[in-house]
C-alpha positions as CSV (number, residue, x, y, z in Angstrom):
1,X,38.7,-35.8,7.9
2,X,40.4,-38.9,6.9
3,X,44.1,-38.2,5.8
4,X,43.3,-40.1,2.6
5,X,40.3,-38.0,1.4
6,X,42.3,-34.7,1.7
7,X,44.7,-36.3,-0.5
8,X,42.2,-37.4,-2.9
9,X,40.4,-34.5,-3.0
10,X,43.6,-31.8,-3.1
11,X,45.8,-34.1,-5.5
12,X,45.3,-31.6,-8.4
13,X,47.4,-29.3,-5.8
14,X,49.3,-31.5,-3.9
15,X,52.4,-31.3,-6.3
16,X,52.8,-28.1,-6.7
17,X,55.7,-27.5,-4.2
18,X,57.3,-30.5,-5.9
19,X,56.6,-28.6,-9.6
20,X,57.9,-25.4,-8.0
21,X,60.9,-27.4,-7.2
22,X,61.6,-28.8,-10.7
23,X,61.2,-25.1,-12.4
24,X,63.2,-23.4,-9.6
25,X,66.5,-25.8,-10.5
26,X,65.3,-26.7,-14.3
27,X,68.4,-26.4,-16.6
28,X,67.8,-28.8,-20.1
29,X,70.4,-30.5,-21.4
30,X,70.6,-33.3,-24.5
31,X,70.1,-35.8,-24.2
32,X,67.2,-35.8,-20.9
33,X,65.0,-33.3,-22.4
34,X,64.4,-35.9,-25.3
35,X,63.8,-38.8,-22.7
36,X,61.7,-36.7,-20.6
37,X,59.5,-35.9,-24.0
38,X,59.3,-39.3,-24.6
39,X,58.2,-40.2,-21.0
40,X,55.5,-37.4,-21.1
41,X,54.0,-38.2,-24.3
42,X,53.9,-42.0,-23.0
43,X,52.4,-40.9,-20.1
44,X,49.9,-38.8,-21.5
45,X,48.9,-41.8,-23.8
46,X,48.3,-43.9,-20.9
47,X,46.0,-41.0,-19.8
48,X,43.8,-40.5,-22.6
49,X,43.2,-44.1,-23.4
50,X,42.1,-44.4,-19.7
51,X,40.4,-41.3,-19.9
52,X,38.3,-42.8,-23.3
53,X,36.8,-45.8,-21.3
54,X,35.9,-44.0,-17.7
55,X,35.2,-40.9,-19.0
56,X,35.2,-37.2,-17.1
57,X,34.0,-39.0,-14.0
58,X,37.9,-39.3,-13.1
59,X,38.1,-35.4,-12.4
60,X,35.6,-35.9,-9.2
61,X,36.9,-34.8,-6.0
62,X,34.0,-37.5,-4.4
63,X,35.1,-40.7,-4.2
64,X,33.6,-43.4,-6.0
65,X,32.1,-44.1,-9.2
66,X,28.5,-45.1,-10.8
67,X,29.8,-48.0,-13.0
68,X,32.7,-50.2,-12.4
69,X,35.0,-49.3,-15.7
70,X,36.6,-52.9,-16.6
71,X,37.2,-52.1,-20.0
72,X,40.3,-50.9,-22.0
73,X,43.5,-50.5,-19.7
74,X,41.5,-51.4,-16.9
75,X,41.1,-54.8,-18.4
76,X,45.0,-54.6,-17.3
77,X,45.4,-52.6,-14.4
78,X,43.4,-51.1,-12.1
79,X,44.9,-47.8,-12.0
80,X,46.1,-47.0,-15.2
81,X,45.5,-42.9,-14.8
82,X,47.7,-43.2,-11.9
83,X,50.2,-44.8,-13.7
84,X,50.3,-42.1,-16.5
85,X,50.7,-39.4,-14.3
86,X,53.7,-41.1,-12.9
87,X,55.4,-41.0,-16.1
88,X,54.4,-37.4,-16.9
89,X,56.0,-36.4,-13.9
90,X,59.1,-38.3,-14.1
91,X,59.3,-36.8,-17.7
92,X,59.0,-33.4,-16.5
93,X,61.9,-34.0,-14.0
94,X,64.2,-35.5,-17.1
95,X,62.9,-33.0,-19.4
96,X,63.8,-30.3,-17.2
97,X,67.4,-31.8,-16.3
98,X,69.3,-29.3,-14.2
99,X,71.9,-30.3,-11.6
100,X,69.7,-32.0,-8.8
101,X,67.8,-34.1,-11.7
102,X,68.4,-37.5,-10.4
103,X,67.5,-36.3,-6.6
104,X,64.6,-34.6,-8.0
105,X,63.7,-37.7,-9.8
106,X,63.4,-39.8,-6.5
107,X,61.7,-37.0,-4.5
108,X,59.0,-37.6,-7.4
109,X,58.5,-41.7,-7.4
110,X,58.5,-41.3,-3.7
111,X,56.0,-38.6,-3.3
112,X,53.7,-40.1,-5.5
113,X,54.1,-43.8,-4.8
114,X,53.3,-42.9,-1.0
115,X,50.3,-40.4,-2.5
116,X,48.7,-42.9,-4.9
117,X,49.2,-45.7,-2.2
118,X,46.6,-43.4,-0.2
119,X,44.5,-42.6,-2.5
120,X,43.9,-45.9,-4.2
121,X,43.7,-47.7,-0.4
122,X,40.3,-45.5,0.0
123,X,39.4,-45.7,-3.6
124,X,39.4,-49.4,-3.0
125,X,37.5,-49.1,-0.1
126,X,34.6,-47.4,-1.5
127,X,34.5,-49.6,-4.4
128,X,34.4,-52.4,-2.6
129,X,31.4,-51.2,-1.1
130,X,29.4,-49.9,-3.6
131,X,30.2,-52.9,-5.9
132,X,30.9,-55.7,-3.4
133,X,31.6,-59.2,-5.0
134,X,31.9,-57.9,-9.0
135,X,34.5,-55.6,-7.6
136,X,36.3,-58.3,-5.5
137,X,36.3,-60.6,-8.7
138,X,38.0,-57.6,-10.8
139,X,40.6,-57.7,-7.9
140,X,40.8,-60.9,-7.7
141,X,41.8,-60.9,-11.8
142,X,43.5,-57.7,-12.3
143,X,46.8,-55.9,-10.6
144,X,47.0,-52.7,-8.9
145,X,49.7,-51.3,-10.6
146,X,51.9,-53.6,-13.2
147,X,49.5,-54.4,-15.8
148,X,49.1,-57.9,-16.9
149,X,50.3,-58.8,-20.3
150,X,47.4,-60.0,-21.5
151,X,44.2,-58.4,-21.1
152,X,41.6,-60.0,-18.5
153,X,39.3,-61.1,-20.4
154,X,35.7,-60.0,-18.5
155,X,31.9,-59.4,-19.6
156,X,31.7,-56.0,-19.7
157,X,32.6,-54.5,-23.8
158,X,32.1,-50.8,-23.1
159,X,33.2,-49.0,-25.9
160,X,35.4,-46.0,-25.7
161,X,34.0,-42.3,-26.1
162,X,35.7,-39.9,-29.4
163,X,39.2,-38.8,-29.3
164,X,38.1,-35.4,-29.9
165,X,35.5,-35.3,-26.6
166,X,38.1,-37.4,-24.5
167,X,40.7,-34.1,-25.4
168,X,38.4,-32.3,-24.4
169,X,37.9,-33.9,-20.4
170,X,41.6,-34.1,-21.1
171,X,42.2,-29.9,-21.7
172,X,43.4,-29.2,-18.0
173,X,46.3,-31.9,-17.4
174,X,47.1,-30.9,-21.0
175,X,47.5,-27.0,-20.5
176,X,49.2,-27.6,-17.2
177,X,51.5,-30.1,-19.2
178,X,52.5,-27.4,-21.8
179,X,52.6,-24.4,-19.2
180,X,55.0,-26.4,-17.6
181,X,57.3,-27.4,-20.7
182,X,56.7,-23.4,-21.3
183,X,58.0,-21.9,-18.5
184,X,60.8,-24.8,-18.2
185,X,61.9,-23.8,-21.7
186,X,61.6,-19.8,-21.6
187,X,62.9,-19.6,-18.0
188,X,66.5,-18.2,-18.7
189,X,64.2,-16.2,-20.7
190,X,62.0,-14.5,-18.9
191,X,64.3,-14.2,-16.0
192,X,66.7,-12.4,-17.9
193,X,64.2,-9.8,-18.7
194,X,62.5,-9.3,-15.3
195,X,66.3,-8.2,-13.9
196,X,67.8,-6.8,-17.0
């Protein structure tokens, strides 16, 4: 099996040493936990507006797709869900501040800069061949990662799906988001009452 397509199909679980990591030495102090809510929330924005133009077909562990999504932020960038969960996890890491917070911080953009550059190499690949030269001209118009300023400005108008159905694809990165902020928050907590 191709490195990349483990990657891409585990990286729901992938993190989860790193989020073990962040809990084990969380300690919140003022001011992080309020830029590390900020950078969630922001991050989760980016999510769901992504999530409104392509839809529940982002939680597939195949990779590939049955429609090229240009719309929306991918009228900007090409990986905007990607880009999201880079800020939710950078919030985490501030929101849960503790002593190794800034060391924590880099473990995070390097783990997932070196994961997403995996995952979006085969992603690309696939595309490419399932959509051949209308995915080469999206390339060819819109970045990878930093989004353009300005919106490329392309034939396809697909409109967005409800707020209300796109929470709902959204539920699971949502729960995990507030069992996380949870167990960061009650920690002293519930420690305290396992060995007391």
């Amino acid at each position: 099996m191709d490195f990349r397509s483990f990657l891409f199909t585990k990286r729901s679980f992938t993190p989860i040493p790193i989020v073990l990591m962040i809990l084990y030495f969380s300690d919140p102090i003022h001011p992080f936990w309020a830029y590390g809510s900020f950078l969630i929330l922001f991050g989760e924005i980016i999510r769901i507006n992504a999530v409104r133009y392509a839809g529940g077909r982002t939680r597939t562990i195949k990779v590939g797709a049955d429609s090229l999504c240009i719309s929306g932020p991918y009228s900007r960038t090409r990986n905007p869900l990607y880009i999201g969960n880079l800020f939710i996890y950078s919030g985490v890491v501030f929101f849960s501040g503790g002593e190794y917070m800034f060391q924590l911080f880099f473990i995070v953009i390097i783990y997932f800069v070196f994961q997403y550059s995996m995952i979006i190499s085969l992603e690309e690949e696939k595309l490419l061949t399932l959509f051949g030269q209308e995915y080469l001209e999206y390339k060819k118009n819109v970045p990878r990662v930093i989004p353009l300023i300005k919106a490329w400005d392309n034939k396809e108008k697909r409109e967005p799906i409800l707020i209300y159905k796109t929470i709902k694809t959204e539920k699971r990165t949502l729960q995990n988001i507030f069992l996380i902020i949870f167990l960061i928050t009650s920690k002293k907590y519930i420690i305290k009452f396992l060995l007391y």
